[in-house]
C-alpha positions in Angstrom: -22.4 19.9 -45.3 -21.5 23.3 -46.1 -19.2 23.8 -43.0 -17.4 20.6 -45.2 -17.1 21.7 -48.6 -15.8 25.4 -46.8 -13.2 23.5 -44.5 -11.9 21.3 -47.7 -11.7 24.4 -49.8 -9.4 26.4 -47.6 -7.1 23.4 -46.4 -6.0 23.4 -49.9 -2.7 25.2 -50.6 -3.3 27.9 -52.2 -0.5 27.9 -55.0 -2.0 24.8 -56.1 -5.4 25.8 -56.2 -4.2 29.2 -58.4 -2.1 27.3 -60.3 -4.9 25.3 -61.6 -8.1 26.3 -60.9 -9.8 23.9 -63.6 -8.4 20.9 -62.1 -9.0 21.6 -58.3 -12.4 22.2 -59.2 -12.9 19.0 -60.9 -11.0 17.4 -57.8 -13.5 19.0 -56.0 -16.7 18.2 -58.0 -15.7 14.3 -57.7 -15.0 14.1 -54.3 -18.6 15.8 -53.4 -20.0 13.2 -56.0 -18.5 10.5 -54.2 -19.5 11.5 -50.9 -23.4 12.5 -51.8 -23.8 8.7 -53.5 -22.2 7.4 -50.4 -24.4 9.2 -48.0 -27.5 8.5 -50.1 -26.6 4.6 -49.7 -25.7 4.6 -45.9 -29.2 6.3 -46.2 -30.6 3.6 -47.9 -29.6 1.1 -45.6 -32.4 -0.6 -43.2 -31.9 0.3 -39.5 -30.3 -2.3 -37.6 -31.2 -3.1 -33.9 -29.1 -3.9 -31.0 -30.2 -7.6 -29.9 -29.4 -7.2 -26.6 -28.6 -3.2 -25.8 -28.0 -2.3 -22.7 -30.1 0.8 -20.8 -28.8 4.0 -21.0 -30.9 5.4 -17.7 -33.9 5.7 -15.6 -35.6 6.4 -18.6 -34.4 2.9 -21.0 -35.3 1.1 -18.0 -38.4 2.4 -17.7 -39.5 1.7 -21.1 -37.9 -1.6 -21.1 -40.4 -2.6 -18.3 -43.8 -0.9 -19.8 -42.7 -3.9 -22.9 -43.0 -6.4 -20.6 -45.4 -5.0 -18.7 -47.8 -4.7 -22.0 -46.2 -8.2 -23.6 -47.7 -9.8 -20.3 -50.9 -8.4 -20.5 -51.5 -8.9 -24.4 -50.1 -12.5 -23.3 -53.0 -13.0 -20.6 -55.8 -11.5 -22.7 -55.4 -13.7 -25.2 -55.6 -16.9 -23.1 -58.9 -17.5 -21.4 -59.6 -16.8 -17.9 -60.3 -19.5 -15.5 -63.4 -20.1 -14.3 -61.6 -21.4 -11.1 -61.5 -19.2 -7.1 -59.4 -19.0 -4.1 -61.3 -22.0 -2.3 -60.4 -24.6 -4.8 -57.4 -23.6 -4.5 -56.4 -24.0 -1.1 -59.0 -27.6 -1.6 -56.1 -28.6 -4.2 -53.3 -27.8 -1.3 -55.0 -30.3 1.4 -56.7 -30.3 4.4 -59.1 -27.4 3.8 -62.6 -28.7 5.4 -63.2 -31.0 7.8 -66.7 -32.9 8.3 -68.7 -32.3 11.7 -69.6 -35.8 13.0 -73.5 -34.9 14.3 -76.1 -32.8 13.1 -76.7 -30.2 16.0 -75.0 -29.9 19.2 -76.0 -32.5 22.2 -78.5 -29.9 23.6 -80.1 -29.0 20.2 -80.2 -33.3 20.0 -81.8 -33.6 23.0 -84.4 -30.9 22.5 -85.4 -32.4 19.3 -86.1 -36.0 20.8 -88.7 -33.7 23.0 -90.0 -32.1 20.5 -90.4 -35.2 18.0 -92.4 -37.2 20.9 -94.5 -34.0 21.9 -95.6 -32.6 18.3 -94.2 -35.4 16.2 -97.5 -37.3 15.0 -99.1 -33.4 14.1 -96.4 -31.5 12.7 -93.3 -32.5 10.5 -90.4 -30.9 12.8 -87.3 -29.6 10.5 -83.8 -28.3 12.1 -81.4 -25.7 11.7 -83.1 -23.9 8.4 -81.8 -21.1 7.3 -83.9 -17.9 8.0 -83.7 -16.9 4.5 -85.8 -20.1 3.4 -88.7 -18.7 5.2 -88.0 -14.8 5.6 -87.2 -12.7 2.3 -87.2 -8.9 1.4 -90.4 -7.7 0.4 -89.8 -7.7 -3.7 -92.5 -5.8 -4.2 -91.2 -2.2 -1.9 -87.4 -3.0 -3.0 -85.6 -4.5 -6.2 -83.4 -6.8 -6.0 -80.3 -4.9 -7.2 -81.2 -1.8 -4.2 -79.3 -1.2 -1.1 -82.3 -1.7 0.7 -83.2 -5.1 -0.6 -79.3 -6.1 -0.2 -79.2 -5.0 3.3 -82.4 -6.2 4.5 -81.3 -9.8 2.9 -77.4 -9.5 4.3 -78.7 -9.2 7.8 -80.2 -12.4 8.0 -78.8 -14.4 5.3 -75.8 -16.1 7.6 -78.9 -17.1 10.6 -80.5 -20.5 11.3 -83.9 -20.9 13.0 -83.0 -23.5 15.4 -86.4 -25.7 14.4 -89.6 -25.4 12.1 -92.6 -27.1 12.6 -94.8 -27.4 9.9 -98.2 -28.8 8.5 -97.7 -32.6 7.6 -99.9 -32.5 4.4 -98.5 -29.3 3.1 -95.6 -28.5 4.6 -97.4 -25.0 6.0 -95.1 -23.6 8.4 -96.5 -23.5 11.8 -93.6 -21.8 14.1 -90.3 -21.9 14.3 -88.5 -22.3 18.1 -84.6 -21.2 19.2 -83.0 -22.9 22.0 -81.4 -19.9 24.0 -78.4 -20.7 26.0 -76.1 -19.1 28.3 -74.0 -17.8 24.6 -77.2 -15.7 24.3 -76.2 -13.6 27.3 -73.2 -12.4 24.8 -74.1 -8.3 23.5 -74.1 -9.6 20.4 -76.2 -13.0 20.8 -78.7 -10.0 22.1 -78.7 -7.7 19.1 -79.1 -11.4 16.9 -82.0 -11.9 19.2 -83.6 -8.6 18.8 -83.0 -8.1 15.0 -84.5 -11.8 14.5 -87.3 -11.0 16.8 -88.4 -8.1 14.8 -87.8 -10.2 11.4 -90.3 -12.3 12.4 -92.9 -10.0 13.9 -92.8 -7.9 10.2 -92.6 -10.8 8.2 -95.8 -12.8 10.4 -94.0 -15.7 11.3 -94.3 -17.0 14.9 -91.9 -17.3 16.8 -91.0 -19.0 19.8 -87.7 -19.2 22.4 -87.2 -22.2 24.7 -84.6 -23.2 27.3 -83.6 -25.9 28.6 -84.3 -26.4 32.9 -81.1 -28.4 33.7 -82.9 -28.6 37.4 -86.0 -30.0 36.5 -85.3 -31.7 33.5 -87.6 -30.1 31.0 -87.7 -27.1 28.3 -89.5 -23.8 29.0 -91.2 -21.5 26.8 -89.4 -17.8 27.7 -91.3 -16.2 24.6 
């Protein structure tokens, strides 16, 4: 602002401005009055805003996609979250489960019909039970919410005891049997075995594993 005033002062010609002094300062005095009411109105003025600007750099950019970014999220923090997963999802797209025809596999069938006519008028005989309804973690040496309890429960909470026998009038359970096949020759069907064997043996649960003798057409105890 000074820089101005010194600039306008020395364009003047400088006859003029000694010829009359009075009336170059007067000139002088209106013209800054002019220009300090006009810059306090531009200064008065409310900011206007580009409605579609275009981004100057990296930097514009940048900002202009932390708006939306933030927009988005304010947007889906308002609206409630669905209570809804993956499976029903790909339920909704078709075709996602199919239904098994039979309970148990033809061997598993057959032992059953064995078992129903050998133990059937002592013992109500139950099939493919999860080992979970009948072994548990020991709630009172590990809480629920410890590793211990998780991993004790996560080993055996995807088996199946083959059968269960239990009491007729109370439903006590008397043993449970697994038909071994040739898939328990497998290195992992062994580890299953083992793990489950030991299961049982802490948890006092007898059990038992039978095969099936193709040759002479009957089932063998091999445990």
């Amino acid at each position: 602002m000074e820089w101005g005033l010194k600039r306008r002062l020395t364009s003047h010609p400088k006859p003029a401005r000694a010829a009359d002094g009075k009336t170059a300062g007067a000139e002088l005095r209106r013209e800054w009055e002019q220009f300090k009411q006009g810059w306090q109105e531009e200064s008065r003025k409310e900011p206007t805003i580009d409605p579609d600007p275009e981004p100057k750099g990296k930097e514009s950019a940048q900002e202009s996609a932390d708006e939306d970014i933030y927009d988005l999220y304010k947007q889906n923090k308002s609206e409630p979250s669905s209570d809804r997963n993956y499976s029903e999802e790909l339920m909704d797209q078709g075709g996602a489960y199919v239904a098994r025809t039979h309970l148990m596999s033809p061997s598993e069938r057959q032992v059953y019909r064995v078992l129903e006519k050998a133990y059937g008028d002592r013992y109500r005989i139950f099939c493919q039970v999860r080992v979970v309804d009948l072994i548990q973690p020991n709630t009172k040496k590990y809480f629920s919410w410890t590793k211990e309890y998780k991993s004790l429960f996560r080993q055996i909470s995807q088996w199946h005891f083959d059968y269960v026998l239990c009491e007729k009038k109370d439903f006590k359970v008397k043993c449970v049997l697994e038909l071994d096949d040739q898939s328990h020759e497998r290195p992992d069907r062994k580890k299953r075995d083992r793990i489950l064997n030991r299961a049982c043996e802490v948890a006092g649960i007898r059990l038992e594993r039978m095969k099936i003798n193709h040759t002479e057409k009957r089932i063998e105890i091999i445990r």
